[in-house]
C-alpha positions in Angstrom: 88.1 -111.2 77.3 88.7 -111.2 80.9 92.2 -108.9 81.7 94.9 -110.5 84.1 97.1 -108.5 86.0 99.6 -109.8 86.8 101.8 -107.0 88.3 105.2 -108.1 87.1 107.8 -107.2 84.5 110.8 -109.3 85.0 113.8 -106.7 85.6 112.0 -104.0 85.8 111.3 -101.7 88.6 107.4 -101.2 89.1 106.0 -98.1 90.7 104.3 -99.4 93.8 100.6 -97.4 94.4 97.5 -97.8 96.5 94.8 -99.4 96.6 92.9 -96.1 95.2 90.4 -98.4 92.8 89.6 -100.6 96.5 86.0 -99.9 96.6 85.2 -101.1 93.0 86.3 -104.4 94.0 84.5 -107.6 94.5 85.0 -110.4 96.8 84.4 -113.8 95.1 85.8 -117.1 94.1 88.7 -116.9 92.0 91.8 -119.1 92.1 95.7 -118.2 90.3 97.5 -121.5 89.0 101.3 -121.1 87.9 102.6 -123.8 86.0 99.7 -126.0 86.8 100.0 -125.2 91.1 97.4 -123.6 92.9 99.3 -120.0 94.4 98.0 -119.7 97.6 97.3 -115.9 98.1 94.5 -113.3 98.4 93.0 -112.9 95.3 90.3 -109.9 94.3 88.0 -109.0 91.3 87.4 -105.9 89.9 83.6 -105.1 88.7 85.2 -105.2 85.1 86.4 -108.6 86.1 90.3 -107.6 86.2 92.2 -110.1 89.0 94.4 -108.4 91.4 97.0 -110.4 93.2 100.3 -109.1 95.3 102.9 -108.7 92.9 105.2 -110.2 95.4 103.4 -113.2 95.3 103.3 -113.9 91.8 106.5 -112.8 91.1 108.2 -115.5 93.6 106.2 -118.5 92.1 107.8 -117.5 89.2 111.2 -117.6 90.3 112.0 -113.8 90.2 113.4 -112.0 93.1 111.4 -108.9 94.6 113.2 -105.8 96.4 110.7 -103.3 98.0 112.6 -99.8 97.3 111.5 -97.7 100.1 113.3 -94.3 99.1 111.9 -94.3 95.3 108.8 -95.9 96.1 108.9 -98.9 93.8 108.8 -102.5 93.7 111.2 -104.4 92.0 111.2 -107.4 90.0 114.0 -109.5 88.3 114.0 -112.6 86.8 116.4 -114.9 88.7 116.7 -117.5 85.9 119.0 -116.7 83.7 121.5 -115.7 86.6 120.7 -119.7 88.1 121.4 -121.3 84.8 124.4 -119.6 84.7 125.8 -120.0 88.3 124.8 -123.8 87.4 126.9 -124.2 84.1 129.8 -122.3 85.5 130.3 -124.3 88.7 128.4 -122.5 91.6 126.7 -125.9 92.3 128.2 -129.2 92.4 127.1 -132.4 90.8 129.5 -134.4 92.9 127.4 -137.5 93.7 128.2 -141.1 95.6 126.7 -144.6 94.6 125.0 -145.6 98.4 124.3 -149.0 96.9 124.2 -150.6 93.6 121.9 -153.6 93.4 120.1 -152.6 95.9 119.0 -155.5 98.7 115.8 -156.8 97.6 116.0 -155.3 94.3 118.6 -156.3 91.8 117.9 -153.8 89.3 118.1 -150.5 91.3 121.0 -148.2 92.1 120.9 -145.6 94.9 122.8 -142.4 94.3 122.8 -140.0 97.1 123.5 -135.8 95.4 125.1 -133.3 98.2 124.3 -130.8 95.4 120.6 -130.8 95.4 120.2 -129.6 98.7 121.6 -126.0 97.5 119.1 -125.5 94.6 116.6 -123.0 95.5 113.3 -123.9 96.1 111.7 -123.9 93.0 111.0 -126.7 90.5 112.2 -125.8 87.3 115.8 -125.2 88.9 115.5 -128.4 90.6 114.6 -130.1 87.4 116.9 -128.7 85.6 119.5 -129.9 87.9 118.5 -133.0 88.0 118.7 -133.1 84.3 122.6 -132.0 84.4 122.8 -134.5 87.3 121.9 -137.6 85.3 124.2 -136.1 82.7 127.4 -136.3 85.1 126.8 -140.2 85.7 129.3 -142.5 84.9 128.0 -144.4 81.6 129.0 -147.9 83.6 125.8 -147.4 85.6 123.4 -149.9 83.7 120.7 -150.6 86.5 117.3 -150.3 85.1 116.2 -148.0 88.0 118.5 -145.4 89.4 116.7 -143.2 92.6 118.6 -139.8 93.9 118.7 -138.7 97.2 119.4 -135.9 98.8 119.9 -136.9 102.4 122.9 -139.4 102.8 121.4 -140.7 105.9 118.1 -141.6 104.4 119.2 -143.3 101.5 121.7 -145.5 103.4 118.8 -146.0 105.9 116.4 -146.8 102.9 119.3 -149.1 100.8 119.7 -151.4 103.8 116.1 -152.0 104.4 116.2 -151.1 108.0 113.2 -148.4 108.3 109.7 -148.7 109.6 107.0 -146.4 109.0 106.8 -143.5 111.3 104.3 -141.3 109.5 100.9 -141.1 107.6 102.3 -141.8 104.9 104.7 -144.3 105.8 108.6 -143.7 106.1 109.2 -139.9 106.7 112.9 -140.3 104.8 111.6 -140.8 101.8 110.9 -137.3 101.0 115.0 -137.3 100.7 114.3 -139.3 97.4 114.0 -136.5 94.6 114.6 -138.0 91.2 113.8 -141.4 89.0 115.4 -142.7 86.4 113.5 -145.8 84.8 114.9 -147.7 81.4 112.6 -149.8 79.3 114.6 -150.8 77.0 115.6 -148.1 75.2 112.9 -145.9 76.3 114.2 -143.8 79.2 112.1 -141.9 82.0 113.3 -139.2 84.4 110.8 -138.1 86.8 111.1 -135.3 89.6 110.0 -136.5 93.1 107.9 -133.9 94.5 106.7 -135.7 97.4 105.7 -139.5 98.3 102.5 -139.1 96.3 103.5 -136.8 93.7 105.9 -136.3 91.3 106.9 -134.4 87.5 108.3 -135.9 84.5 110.7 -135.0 82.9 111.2 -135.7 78.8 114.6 -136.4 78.0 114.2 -138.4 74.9 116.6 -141.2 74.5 118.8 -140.8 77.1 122.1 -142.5 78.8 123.2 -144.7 76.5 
């Protein structure tokens, strides 16, 4: 079995060292995916098949801060997410949102919230999602539209709830990369999903949610 390494232990401090093993390494095709996203570094292979990647690297996609120690020599590594989880429980982020339009024009069944919270979450994912999931818990329970869209650029959304934009990219209106969560009832089936981009997007299970 192939060994991965992956040059991180979260809160720990690593002992940085050179590349002494460089000339037993081999230049070929290899790619690193971290929670299903390609990490776009410089990856090489050992002759025993071992892939080395920067520890910096890895460590960010995974949401850990790095600290290069100069005067010890050593890389460090800590996890950031317990520290985010609880700066968002205990108030360091806000969840203050506005309704930009309820019913929206041209679709009766939508309601446009607009989060000046969202904007503060670092860039990672799961913090984002994880938001978003604390965000939907914060709405009032009158809201009963069976599509509720969150934005994180006021502008946009009151741009996008009046109807008045026109496509100004490739792919189409550039403000709707402000749009960053989905909220979709069925029924009683509920989906949450977390707008990545235009084309792309993560759901999020909630279960039965919002009642």
């Amino acid at each position: 079995m192939k060994k991965f390494i992956l040059g991180l232990i979260c809160g720990i401090a690593l002992t940085a060292t050179t590349a002494v093993y460089a000339t037993d390494t081999i230049q070929t095709i290899r790619q690193v995916f971290i929670n299903g996203m390609l990490l776009k570094t410089n990856v090489q292979v050992s002759e025993d098949g071992t892939t080395m990647i920067s520890a910096r690297t890895l460590a960010e996609a995974l949401g850990a801060r790095v600290n290069w120690n100069e005067q010890s020599n050593t890389i460090e590594i800590a996890n950031q997410y317990p520290y985010f989880v609880s700066s968002l429980l205990h108030g360091k982020y806000t969840f203050k949102y506005e309704i930009i339009a309820d019913n929206k024009t041209g679709n009766s069944n939508t309601t446009v919230i607009y989060s000046e919270g969202y904007k503060d979450i670092p860039d990672n994912t799961e913090y984002q999602k994880l938001f978003l999931l604390l965000l939907v818990d914060q709405l009032d329970k009158n809201i009963n539209t069976k599509q509720i869209e969150f934005w994180s650029n006021k502008e946009n959304a009151l741009t996008y709830a009046s109807g008045n934009y026109e496509k100004d990219g490739i792919e189409g209106w550039s403000g709707m990369n402000s749009r960053f969560g989905l909220l979709i009832r069925d029924g009683e089936k509920v989906s949450l999903s977390h707008i990545l981009s235009v084309h792309e997007r993560d759901v999020i299970s909630i279960g039965k949610y919002l009642e």
